[in-house]
N, C-alpha and C positions, 0 to 999 in steps of 0.2 A: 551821533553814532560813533563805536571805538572805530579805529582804522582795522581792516585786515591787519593779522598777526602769524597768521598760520598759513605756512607752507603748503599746507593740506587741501584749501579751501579751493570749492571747484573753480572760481573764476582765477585762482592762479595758474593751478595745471593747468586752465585752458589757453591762457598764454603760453605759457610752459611749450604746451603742444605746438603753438603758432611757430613756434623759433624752428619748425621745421616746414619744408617745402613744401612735404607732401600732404602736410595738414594744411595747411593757407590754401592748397588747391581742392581739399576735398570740401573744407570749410567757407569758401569764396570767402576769407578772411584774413588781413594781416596787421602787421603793430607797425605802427608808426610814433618811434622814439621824439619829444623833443617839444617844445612850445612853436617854435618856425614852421616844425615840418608838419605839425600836426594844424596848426591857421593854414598853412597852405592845401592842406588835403580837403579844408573844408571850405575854402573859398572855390575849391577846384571840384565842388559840389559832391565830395565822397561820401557817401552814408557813415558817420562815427559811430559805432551802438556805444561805447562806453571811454570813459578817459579814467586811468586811475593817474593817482599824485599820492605824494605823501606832504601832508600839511606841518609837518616839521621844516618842511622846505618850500612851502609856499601855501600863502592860504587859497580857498577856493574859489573866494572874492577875487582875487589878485589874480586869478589863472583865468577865469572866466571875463575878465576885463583884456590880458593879453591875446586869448584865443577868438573872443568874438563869437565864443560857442553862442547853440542854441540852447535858451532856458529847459529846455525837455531833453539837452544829451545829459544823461548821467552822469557826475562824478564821483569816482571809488577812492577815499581815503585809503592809502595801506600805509605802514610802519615804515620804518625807514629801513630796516634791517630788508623786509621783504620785498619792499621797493627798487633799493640798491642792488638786488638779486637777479630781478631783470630789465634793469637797463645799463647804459654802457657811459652812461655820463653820472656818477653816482657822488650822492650828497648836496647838490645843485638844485635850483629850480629847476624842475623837469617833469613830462607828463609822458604817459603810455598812452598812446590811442588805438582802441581797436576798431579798422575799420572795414565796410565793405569796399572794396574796388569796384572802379568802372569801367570794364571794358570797352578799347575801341576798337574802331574797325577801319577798313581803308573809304570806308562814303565817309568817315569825317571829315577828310582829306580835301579841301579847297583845290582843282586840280584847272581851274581858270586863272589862279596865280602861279606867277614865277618863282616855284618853287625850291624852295633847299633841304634836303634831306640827307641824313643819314641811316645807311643799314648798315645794320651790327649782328655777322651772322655768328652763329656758333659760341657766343662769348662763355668764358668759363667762369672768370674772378667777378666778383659783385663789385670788387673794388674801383675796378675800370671800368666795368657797366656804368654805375653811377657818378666814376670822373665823366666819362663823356656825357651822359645826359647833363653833369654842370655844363659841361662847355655851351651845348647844345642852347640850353639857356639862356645864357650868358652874349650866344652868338646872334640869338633870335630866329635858329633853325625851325622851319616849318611843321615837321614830325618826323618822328625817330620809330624806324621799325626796327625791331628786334626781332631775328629768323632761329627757328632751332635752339634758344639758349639751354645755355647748357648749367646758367642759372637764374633765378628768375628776379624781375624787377623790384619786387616787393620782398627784398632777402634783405632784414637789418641793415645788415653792411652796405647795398646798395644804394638805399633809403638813406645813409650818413652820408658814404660819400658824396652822394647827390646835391647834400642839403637840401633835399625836400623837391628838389627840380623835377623828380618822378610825378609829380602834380601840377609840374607849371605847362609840361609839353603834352601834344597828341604822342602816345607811344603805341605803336598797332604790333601786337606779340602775334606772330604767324611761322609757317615754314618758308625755305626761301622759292624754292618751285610755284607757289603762289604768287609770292613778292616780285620774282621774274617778270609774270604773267602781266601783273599789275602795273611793272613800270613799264612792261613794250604796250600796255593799250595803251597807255596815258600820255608816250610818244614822250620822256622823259630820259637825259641824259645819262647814261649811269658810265661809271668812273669805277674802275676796281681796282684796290692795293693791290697789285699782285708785282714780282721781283721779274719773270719771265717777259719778254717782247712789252716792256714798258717802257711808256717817255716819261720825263720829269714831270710832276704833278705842276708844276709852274707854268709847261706851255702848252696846258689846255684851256677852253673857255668854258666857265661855271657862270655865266651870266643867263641862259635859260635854264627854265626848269631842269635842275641837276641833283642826281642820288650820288653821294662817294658811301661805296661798300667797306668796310672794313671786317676781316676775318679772326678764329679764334687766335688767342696767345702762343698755343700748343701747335695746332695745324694749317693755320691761315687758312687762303680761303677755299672752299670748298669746288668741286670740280665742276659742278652745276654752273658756277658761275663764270666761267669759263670755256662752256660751250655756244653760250651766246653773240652779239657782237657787239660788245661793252669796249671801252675803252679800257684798257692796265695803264694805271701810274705808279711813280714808284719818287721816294723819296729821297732825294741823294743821301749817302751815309759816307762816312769817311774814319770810324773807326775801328776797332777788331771785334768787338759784339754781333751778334746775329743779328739785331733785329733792333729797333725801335720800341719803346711799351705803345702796345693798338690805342689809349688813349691818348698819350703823345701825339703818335701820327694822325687820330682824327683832328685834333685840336688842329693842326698845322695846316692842314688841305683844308678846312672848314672856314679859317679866318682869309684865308690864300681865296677861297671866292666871294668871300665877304669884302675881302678890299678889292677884288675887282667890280663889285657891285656897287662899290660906295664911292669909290677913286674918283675922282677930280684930279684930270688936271691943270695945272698953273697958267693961265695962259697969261704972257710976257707983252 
């Protein structure tokens, strides 16, 4: 069969339409860019309806050997001219997947282990969303709730910066008035960056079940969480900037209770 060549053709525009928000939410569908990210959405059991590629850049055999797809998901040859149109890594071996999502909720939540989590309320940049889900990752955080975004986890950009990490964690999208609720039954540490009546994030204890809250880029954190009785930590800063980038400072408090968790010490 030729490759898609036309711009026209309904299963382009209907990516086309995906690169927007409010279609992936009306549609329960999104793209996921990439040969990594697209093994990881399916090892992480996401329904893929279709994968397009362009076979001037890889053949089908060769994609279907890296992905580990199922013999029954479909692969859509396109051109390379129309291929390179929407993705973001262009002329390369590379796949489109369009997939369904699977929503979680907080019963996936193991709440008999000693948990570590992250909230991330309000965020705005996709960019930082998905650096912290790498961290997240990377750190071996238990799940990551995202309250109120103000963008959503399945936005391209999120999905890149992630590499794919969007499919490796529990991620539970709610509001934070819920997520409140959730961590005082669960009797669950929670930790909020806030600058006001905070101690250094160093001389607390994240060795039980612990949540560190992080706020948007724009307004930090929200006043809801603040009427609680959370603990504020704060990062020491020592230069003329405002502020730290929010995935920065998750990364720092995240590994800060990761080596209290893991620490040994040396005994002489």
């Amino acid at each position: 069969m030729e490759p898609i060549s036309s711009f026209q053709n309904i299963l382009i525009k209907q990516v086309q339409k995906l690169e927007k928000n409010r279609e992936r939410r009306k549609q329960n569908m999104a793209l996921v860019e990439g040969i990594r990210e697209c093994q990881l959405a399916i090892v992480a059991g996401h329904t893929v309806q279709k994968l397009l590629f362009c076979s001037a850049y890889i053949s089908e055999i060769e994609l279907r050997a890296k992905l580990g797809a199922m013999p029954d998901t479909p692969l859509i040859d396109v051109s390379p001219q129309v291929f390179d149109s929407m993705v973001y890594r262009k002329g390369v071996a590379n796949v489109l997947g369009i997939i369904h999502p699977n929503n979680c909720h907080f019963e996936a939540i193991d709440v008999s282990k000693k948990l570590l989590l992250l909230i991330i309320d309000s965020v705005e940049k996709p960019g930082n969303l998905g650096a912290m889900l790498r961290t997240c990752d990377a750190a071996g955080v238990d799940a990551i709730v995202v309250c109120d975004p103000q963008t959503d986890i399945y936005n391209p950009n999120c999905i890149r910066a992630s590499l794919g990490a969007v499919f490796t964690k529990k991620i539970i999208v709610t509001n934070a008035e819920e997520c409140i609720t959730w961590l005082g039954a669960n009797n669950i540490s929670t930790f909020v960056t806030y600058l006001d009546s905070a101690t250094p994030y160093t001389s607390q204890n994240y060795t039980s079940s612990s949540a560190i809250v992080v706020g948007s880029e724009a307004n930090g954190i929200k006043e809801c969480w603040l009427k609680n009785k959370f603990q504020n930590i704060i990062i020491p800063q020592y230069g003329q900037v405002d502020s730290m980038n929010v995935a920065n400072s998750a990364a720092i408090i995240i590994y800060e209770a990761l080596r209290q968790r893991t620490y040994k010490p040396v005994i002489s």
